[in-house]
C-alpha positions in Angstrom: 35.6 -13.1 95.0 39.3 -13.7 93.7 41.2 -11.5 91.8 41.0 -10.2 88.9 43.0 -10.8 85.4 46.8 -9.4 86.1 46.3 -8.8 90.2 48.8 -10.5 92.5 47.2 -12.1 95.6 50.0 -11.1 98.2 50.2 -11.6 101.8 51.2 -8.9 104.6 55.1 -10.6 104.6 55.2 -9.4 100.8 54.7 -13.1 99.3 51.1 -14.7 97.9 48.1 -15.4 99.8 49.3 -19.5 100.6 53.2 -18.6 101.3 54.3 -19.3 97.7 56.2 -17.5 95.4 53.7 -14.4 93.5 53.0 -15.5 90.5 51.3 -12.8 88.3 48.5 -14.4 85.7 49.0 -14.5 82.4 48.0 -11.3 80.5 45.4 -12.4 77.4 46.4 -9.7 74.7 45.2 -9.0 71.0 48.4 -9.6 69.1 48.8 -12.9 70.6 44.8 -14.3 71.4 43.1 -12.6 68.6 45.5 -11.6 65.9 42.8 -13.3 63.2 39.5 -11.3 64.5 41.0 -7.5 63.5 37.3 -7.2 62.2 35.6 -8.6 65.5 37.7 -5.9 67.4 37.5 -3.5 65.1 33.9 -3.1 65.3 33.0 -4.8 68.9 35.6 -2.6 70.6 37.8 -0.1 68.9 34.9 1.8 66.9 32.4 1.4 69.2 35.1 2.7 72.8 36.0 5.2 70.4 32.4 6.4 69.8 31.4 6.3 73.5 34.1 8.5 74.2 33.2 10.8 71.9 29.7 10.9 73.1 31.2 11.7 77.2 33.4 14.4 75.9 29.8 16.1 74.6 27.6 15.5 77.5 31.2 16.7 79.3 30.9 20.3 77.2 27.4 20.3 77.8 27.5 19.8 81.2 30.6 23.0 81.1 28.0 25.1 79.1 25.1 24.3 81.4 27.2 25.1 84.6 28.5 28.9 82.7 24.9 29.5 82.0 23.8 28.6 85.6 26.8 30.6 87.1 26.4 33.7 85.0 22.9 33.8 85.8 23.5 33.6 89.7 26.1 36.3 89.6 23.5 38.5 87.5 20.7 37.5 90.1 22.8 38.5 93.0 23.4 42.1 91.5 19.9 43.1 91.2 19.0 43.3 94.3 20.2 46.6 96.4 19.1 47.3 99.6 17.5 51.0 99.8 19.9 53.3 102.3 17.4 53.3 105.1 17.4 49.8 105.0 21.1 49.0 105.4 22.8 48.1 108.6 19.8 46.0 109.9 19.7 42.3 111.0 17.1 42.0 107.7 19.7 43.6 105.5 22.3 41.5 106.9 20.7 38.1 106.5 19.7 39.3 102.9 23.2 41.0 101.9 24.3 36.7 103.2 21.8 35.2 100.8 23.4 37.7 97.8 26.7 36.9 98.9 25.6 32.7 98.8 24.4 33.5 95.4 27.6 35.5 94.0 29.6 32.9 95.2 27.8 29.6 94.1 28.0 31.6 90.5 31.7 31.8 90.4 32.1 28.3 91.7 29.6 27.4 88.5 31.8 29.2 86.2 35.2 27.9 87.8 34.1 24.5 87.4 33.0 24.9 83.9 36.6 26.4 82.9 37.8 23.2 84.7 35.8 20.4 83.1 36.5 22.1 79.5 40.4 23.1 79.8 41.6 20.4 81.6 38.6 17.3 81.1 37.0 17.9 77.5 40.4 18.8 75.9 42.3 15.8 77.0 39.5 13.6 75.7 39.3 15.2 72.3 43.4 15.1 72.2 42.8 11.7 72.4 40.4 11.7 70.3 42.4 12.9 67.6 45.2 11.0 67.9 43.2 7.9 67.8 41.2 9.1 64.9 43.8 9.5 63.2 45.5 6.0 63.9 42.4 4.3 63.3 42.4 6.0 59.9 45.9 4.6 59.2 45.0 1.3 60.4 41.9 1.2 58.2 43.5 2.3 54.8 46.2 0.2 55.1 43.6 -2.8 55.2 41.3 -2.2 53.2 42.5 0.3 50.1 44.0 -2.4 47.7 41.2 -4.8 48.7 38.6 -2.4 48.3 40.7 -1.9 44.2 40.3 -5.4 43.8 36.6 -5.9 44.7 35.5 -3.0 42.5 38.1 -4.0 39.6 36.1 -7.8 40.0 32.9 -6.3 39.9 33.7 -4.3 36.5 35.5 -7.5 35.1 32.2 -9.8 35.8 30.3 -6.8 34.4 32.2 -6.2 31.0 32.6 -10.1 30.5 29.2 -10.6 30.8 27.4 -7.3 28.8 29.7 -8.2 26.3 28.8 -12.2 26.2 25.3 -11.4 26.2 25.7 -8.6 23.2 28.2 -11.4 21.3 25.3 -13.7 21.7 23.3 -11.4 20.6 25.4 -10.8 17.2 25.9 -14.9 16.5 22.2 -15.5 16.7 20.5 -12.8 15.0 19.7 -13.6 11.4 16.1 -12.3 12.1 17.4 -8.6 12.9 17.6 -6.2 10.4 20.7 -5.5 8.7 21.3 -2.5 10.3 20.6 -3.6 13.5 22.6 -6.9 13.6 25.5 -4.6 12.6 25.2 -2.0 15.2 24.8 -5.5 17.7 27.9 -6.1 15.9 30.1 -2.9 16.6 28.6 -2.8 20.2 30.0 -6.3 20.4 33.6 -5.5 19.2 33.5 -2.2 21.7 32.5 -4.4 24.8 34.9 -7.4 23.7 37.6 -4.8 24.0 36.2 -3.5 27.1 36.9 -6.7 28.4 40.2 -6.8 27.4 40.8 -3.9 29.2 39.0 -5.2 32.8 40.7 -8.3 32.4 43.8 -6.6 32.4 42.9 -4.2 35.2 42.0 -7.1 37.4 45.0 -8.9 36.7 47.1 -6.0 38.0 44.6 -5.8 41.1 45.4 -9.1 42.0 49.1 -8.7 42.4 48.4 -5.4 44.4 45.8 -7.0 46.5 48.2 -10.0 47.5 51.1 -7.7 47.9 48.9 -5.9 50.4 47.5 -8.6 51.9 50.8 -10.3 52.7 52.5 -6.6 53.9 48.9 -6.6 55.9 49.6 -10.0 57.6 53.5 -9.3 58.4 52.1 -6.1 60.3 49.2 -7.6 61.6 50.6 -8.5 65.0 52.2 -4.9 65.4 48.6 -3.2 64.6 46.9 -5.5 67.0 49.2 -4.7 69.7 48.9 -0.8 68.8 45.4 -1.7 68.6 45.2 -3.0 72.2 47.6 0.2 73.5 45.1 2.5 72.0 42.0 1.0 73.7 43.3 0.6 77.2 45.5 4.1 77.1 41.8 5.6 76.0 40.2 3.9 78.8 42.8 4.7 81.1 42.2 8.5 80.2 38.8 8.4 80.5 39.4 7.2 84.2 41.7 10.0 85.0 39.3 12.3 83.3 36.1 11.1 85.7 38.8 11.3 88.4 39.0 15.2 88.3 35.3 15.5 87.4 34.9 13.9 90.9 37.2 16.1 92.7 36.2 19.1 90.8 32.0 18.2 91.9 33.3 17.2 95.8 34.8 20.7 96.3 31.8 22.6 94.9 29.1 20.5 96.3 29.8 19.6 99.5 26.4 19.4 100.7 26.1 16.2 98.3 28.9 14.6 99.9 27.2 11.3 99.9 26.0 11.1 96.4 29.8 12.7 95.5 31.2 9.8 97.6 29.5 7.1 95.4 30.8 8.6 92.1 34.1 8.5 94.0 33.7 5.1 94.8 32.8 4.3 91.3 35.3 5.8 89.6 38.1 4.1 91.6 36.9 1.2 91.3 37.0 1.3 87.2 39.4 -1.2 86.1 39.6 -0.1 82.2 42.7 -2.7 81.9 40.6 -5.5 83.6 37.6 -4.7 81.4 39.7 -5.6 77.8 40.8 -8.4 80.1 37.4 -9.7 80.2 35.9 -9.3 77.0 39.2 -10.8 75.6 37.7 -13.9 77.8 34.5 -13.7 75.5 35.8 -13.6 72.7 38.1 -16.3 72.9 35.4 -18.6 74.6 32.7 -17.5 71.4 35.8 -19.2 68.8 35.8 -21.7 70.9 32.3 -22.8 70.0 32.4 -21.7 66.5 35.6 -22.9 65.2 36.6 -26.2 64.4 39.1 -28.4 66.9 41.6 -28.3 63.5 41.9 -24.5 63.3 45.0 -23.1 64.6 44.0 -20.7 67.2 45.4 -17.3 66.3 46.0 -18.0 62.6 45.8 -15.6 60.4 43.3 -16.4 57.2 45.0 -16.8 53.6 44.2 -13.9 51.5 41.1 -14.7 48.9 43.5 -13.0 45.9 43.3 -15.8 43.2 42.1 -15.7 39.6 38.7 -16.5 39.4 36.4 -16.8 35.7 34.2 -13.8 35.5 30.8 -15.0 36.4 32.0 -15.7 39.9 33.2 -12.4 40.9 29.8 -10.9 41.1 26.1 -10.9 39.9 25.4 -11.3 36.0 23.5 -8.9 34.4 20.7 -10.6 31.9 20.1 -9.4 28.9 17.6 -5.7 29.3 14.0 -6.9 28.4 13.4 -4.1 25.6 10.9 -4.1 23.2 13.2 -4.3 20.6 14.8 -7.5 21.8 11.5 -8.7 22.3 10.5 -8.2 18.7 13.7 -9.8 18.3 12.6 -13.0 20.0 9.2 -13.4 18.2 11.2 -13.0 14.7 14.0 -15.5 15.8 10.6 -17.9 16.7 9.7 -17.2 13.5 12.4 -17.8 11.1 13.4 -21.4 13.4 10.2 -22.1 12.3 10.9 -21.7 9.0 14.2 -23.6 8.9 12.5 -26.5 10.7 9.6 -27.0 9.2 8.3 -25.3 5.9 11.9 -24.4 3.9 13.5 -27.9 4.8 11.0 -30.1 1.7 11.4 -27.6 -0.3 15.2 -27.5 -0.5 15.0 -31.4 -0.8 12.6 -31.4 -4.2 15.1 -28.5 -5.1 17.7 -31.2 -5.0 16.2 -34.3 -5.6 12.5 -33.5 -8.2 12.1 -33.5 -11.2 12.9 -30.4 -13.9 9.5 -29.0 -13.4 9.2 -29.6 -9.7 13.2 -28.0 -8.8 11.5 -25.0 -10.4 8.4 -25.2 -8.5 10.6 -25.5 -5.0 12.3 -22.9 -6.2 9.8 -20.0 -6.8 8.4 -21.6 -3.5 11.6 -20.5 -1.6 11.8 -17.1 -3.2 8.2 -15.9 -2.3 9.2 -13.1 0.2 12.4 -13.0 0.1 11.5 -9.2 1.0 10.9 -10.4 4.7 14.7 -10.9 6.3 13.2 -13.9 8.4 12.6 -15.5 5.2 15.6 -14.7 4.0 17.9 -15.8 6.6 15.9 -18.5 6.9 16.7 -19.9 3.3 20.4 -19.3 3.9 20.5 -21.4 7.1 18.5 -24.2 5.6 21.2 -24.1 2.5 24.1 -23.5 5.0 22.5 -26.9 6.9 22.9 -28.8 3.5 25.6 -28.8 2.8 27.4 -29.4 6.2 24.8 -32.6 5.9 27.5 -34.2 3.6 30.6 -32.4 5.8 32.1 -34.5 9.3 30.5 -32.9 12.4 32.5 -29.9 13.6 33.5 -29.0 9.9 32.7 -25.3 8.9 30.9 -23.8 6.2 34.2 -22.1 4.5 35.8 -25.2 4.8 32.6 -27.8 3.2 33.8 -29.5 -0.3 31.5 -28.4 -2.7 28.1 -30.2 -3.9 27.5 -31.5 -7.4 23.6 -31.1 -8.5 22.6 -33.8 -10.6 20.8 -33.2 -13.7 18.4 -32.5 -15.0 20.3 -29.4 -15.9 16.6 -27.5 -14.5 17.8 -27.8 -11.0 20.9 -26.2 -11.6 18.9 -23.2 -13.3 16.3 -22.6 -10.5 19.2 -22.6 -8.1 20.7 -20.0 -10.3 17.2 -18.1 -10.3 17.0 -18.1 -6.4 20.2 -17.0 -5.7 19.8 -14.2 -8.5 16.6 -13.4 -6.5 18.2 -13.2 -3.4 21.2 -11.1 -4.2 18.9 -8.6 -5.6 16.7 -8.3 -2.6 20.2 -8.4 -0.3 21.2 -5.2 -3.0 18.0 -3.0 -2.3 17.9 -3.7 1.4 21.6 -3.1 2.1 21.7 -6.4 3.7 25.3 -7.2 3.7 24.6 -10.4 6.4 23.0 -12.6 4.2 25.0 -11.5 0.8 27.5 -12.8 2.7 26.5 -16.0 3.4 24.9 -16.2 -0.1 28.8 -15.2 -1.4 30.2 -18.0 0.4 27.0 -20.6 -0.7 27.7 -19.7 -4.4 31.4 -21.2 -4.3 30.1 -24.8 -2.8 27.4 -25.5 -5.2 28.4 -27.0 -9.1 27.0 -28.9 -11.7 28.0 -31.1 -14.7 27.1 -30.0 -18.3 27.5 -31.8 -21.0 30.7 -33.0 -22.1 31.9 -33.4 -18.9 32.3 -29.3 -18.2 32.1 -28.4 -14.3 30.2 -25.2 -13.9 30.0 -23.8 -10.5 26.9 -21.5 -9.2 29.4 -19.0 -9.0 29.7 -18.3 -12.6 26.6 -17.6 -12.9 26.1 -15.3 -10.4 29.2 -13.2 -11.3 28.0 -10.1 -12.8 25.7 -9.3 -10.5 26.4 -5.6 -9.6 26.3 -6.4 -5.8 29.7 -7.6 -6.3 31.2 -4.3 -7.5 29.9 -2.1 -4.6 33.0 -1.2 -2.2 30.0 -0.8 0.7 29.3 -4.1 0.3 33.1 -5.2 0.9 33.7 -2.9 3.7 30.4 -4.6 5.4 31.7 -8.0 5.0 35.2 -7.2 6.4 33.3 -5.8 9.3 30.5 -8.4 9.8 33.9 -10.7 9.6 35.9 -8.8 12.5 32.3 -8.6 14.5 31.9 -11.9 14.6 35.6 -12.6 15.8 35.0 -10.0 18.8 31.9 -11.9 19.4 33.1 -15.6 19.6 36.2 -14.5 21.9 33.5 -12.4 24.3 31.5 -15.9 24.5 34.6 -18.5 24.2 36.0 -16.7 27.1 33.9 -18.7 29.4 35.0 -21.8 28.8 38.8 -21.2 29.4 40.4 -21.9 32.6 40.9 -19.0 34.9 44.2 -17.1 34.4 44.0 -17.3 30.7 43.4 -13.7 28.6 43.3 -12.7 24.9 46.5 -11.4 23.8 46.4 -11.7 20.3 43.8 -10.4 17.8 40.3 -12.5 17.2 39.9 -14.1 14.0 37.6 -16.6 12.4 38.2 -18.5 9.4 35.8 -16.6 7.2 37.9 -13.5 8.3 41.6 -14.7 7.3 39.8 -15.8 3.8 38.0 -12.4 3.6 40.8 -11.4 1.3 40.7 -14.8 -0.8 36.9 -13.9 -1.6 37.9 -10.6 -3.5 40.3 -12.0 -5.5 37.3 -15.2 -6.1 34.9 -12.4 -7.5 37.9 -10.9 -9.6 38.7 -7.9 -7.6 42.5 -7.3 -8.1 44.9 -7.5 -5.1 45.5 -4.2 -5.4 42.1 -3.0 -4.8 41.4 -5.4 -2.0 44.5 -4.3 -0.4 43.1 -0.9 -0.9 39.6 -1.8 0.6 40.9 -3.4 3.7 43.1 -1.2 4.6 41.0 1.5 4.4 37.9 -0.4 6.0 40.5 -1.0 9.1 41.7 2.4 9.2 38.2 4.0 8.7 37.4 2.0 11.2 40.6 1.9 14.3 38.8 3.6 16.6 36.9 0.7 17.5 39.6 -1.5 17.0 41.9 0.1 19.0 45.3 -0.8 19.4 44.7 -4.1 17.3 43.5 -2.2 13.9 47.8 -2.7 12.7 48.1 -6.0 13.9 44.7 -6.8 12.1 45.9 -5.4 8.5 48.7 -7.5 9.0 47.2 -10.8 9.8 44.5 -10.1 6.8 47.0 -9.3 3.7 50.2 -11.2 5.2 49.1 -14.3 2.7 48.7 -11.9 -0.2 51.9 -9.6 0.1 55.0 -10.3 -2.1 56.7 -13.4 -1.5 53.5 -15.0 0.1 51.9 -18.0 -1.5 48.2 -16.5 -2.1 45.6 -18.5 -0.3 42.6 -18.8 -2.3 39.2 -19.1 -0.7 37.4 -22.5 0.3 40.1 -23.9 -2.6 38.9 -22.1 -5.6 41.3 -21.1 -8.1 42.2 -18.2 -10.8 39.2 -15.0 -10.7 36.3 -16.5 -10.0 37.2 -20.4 -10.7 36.4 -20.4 -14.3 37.6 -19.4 -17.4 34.8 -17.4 -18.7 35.0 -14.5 -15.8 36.6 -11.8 -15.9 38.2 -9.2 -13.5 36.1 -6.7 -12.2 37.0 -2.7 -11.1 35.2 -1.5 -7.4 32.5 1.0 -8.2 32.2 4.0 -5.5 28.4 4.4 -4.8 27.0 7.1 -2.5 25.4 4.6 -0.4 25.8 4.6 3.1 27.3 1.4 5.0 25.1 -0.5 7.4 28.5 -0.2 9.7 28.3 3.8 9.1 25.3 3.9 9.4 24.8 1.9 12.6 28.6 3.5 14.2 26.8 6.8 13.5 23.7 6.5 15.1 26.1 4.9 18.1 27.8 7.9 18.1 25.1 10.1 18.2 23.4 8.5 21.5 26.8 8.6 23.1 27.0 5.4 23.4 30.5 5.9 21.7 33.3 7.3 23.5 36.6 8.7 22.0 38.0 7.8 25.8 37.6 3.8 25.2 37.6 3.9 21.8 40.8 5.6 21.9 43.4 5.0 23.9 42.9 5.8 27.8 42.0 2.7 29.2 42.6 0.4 26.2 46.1 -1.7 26.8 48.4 -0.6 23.9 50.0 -3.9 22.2 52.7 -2.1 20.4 56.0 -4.4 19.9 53.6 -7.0 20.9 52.0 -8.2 17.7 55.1 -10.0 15.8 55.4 -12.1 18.4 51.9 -12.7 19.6 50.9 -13.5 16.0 53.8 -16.1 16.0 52.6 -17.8 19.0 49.2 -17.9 18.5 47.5 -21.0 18.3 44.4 -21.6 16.6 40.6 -20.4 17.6 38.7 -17.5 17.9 41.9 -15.6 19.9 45.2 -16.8 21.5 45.3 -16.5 24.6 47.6 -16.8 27.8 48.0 -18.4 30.9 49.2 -16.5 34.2 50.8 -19.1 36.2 47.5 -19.6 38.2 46.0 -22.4 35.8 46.6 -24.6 32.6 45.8 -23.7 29.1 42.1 -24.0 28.4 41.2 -27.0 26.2 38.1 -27.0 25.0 37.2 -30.9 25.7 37.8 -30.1 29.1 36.5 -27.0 30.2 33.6 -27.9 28.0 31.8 -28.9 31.2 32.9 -26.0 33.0 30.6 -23.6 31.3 28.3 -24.0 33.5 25.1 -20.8 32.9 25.0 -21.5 29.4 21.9 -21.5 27.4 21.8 -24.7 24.3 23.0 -21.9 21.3 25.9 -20.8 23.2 26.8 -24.1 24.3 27.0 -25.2 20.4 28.7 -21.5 19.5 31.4 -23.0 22.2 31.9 -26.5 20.6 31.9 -24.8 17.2 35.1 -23.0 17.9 36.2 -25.6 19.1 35.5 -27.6 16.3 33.4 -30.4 17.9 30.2 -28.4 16.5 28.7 -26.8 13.5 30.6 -23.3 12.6 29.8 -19.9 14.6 27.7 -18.6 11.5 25.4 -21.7 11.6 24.6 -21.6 14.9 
């Protein structure tokens, strides 16, 4: 056979074999061959050399424990036996007193080898040991810590981002859950959506640590390799010299098993540990070979994997929990789409379009069980769906012109009778959902009386007492700020990767919550009052964003502002025959207290993330984010890593979603129906 990897083939005049010059052959190495496989070697060679020498230094110290035992024993055995005096100075005696001596001797040459193979064999190993061990450790964490930070900082992100898309969901399509429910859906909503906030941030950071790491990793890379390779042959090479002196040590103790001794000899000269990393160098480079494409650049490193990437690809979505709860929520949802499709729809239209007695037929019609909140939510949807009828597509309700009802004045009447209905069933039930879309209804309906007189619904509706309750108030502020968490946690995946929320969510109900006090004559002063007590009662949910959000809801009202009336409607309530009303204090519990309490209560409310420990803080932030941001449910910003989302475009990027949310998507973008109506 010829010679191995890094032999020279001389001749006995000190040149090669054939007379030429000695040429040694090229050394294969791991900096230089594999410098892109630190994994391969890492757990084909490194781990596994280092465990096998582990495993010989302990059959090594079992072998020195088995020997003491055997030697002590011998030494014992040889001191039992005493020859009686009569006995002594006979050929017996003497050819016993040899086998004693044999005995005594063989045990001290047990125990003189076992001192050896553990002082000067075992111990080296396990030096080495250690000092590898500890290496390897280095090598490791410098690897694999920041990556390690960024994997589990991805998985969060994809986790937040998706419990709190499936809770905003959730939220925006649940006009069959109770009241009380569909506002704790709400506050869980708002909590997750600023969750989020906080993973996105977190794995933002990550990324710059795990490409700062990565690139420190790849300048080092050829330095570790080549440490790596000094490591594995030095423990090999000690491992040789140990089996060395294990040989010598066995050959002057057992000389009777010369032959067997002179094998192990043989053996363990003829170990080439340098020669063996030679060789499965040759493998590996000859498995790339049939693996990799011709294009790849053999020894090229990989580019690090550390971009921004939208939430749903970073790990595995969690679906919605199938609870009986949400499953009662299903049937109702059935039901009430039901409703609005079929049974409420000719109804509305002889409402509209019959005759005095028939309008007031349609209308008892509609407010039969107005008791059940499917019914109930159903009739607002169904009036919500007429009147964006007349609207462009994409136009929201707070921003519909209003709709004249023809005469017979009867119509007008039983639309005043349903509403007055409604409110009262939305007033015993605490139901602060609908009261709010029946609020905003009541501004966009109107009729014509004689002599030409416009009288909207709204004036007739105005003293109802629902309007007076500051519960009622605070619940619409928050079903308002609930709804704005909830369309950023679902418009989030349809913008482009490296965008995030910086400024707070709004809606365009919420920046006209304020305009609908004033609308039902509640004084500025009061409504200032209200919200920022609501907001304040309220911060720890909020967060950081609770002063930014007083800010952005009274900044149209404050002195030297131009007040912005709601959906255009002027003076108290729009008409001259209202008058400004004073908030009554009731001792009735909010459906936000009352659903943030029973949160609380399961613990499902922590003062940790509701506070400020891992919420960002956006002090000194807000002037200047409220400045910049443009229009939506959120601003948002762009890290370098991709454009601003548009809505047009990345309208085909949200790939995963269900119909509803697709439509929830084009509605803040304002190709769609508004968020309430879907």
């Amino acid at each position: 056979e010829g010679p191995s990897a890094g032999e020279l083939v001389t001749g006995t005049d000190g040149g090669t074999g054939d007379g030429c010059d000695a040429k040694a052959v090229t050394e294969l190495s791991f900096s230089g061959d594999l410098c892109g496989q630190f994994e391969v070697l890492w757990h084909q060679r490194s781990e596994p050399s280092e465990q096998f020498l582990e495993r010989v230094t302990e059959v090594l110290r079992l072998r020195s424990q088995l020997e003491r035992q055997y030697g002590q024993s011998l030494i014992d055995l040889s001191s039992q036996l005493v020859s009686p005096p009569s006995l002594q100075g006979g050929t017996v005696h003497a050819a016993v007193d040899a086998v004693l001596v044999n005995f005594r001797n063989r045990g001290e040459q047990s125990l003189e080898i076992a001192d050896q193979i553990e002082a000067d064999i075992a111990a080296t190993l396990q030096s080495v040991l250690t000092q590898h061990r500890e290496a390897s450790k280095r090598m490791l964490a410098d690897s694999e810590d920041k990556i390690r930070a960024y994997s589990k900082l991805s998985s969060r992100y994809c986790s937040r981002c998706s419990e709190a898309e499936n809770v905003a969901q959730e939220c925006l399509q649940g006009m069959a859950m109770r009241p009380a429910e569909r506002t704790k859906v709400g506050i869980r909503a708002t909590q997750l959506s600023q969750q989020a906030r906080v993973a996105e941030e977190e794995y933002y950071g990550s990324i710059d640590q795990a490409n700062r790491a990565a690139a420190l990793y790849k300048h080092h890379l050829p330095i570790v390799m080549g440490a790596l390779q000094n490591m594995e042959e030095k423990r090999w090479l000690c491992l040789k010299d140990c089996m060395r002196k294990l040989v010598v040590y066995e050959t002057s103790w057992l000389r009777n098993l010369q032959y067997d001794l002179e094998s192990a000899a043989k053996t363990a000269e003829g170990a080439d540990p340098k020669g063996d990393v030679q060789e499965f160098i040759r493998q590996q480079l000859k498995a790339r070979e049939d693996t990799v494409s011709a294009t790849e650049k053999p020894g090229s490193l990989p580019e690090p994997p550390f971009g921004v990437h939208q939430f749903w690809t970073l790990g595995r979505l969690r679906p919605p929990k199938d609870t009986a709860a949400r499953r009662q929520w299903l049937e109702d949802e059935a039901i009430m789409k039901r409703l609005v499709a079929e049974e409420m729809p000719p109804a509305v239209e002889r409402l509209f379009s019959g005759g005095a007695q028939e309008a007031k037929e349609a209308a008892e019609e509609l407010g039969r069980g107005l008791q059940d909140l499917r019914r109930r939510s159903a009739l607002c949807c169904v009036l919500r769906a007429k009147l964006l009828s007349h609207e462009p597509q994409g136009t929201e309700l707070d921003n519909c012109k209003p709709v004249d009802i023809a005469a017979p004045a009867a119509r007008f009447d039983a639309m005043v009778s349903l509403f007055m209905g409604a409110l009262n069933v939305c007033d015993e039930q605490a139901d602060s959902w609908c009261g709010r879309d029946l609020m905003v209804l009541s501004q966009l309906f109107r009729t014509e009386v004689d002599g030409g007189k416009t009288v909207k619904l709204l004036s007739k509706i105005y003293s109802h007492p629902i309007w007076n309750k500051v519960t009622f108030w605070e619940d619409v502020l928050i079903i308002g700020l609930c709804e704005a968490h909830a369309a950023e946690a679902i418009w989030r995946r349809s913008l482009n990767a490296g965008c995030r929320f910086v400024a707070p969510s709004m809606t365009t109900f919420l920046s006209r919550v304020v305009g609908y006090m004033l609308t039902f004559g509640i004084r500025l002063e009061q409504a200032r009052t209200a919200v920022l007590n609501a907001v304040r009662k309220h911060g720890a949910v909020l967060g950081p964003q609770a002063a930014a959000y007083e800010k952005l809801l009274l900044q149209a009202y404050e002195p030297g502002a131009q007040p912005r009336p709601a959906s255009g409607v002027t003076g108290s309530a729009g008409n001259s025959d209202t008058a400004p009303r004073i908030l009554e204090a009731d001792n009735t519990e909010s459906a936000w207290d009352a659903a943030a309490a029973q949160i609380a209560d399961s613990g499902s409310v922590s003062a940790a993330n509701a506070g400020t420990g891992d919420t960002p803080s956006h002090d000194g932030e807000v002037e200047e984010e409220l400045a910049q941001a443009p229009p939506g449910p959120s601003s948002c910003e762009d890290n370098g890593d991709s454009a601003a989302a548009n809505p047009d475009a990345t309208q085909a990027e949200t790939s995963g979603l269900d119909n509803e949310s697709a439509q929830v998507l084009a509605a803040l973008a304002g190709n769609q129906r508004s968020v309430s109506d879907v």
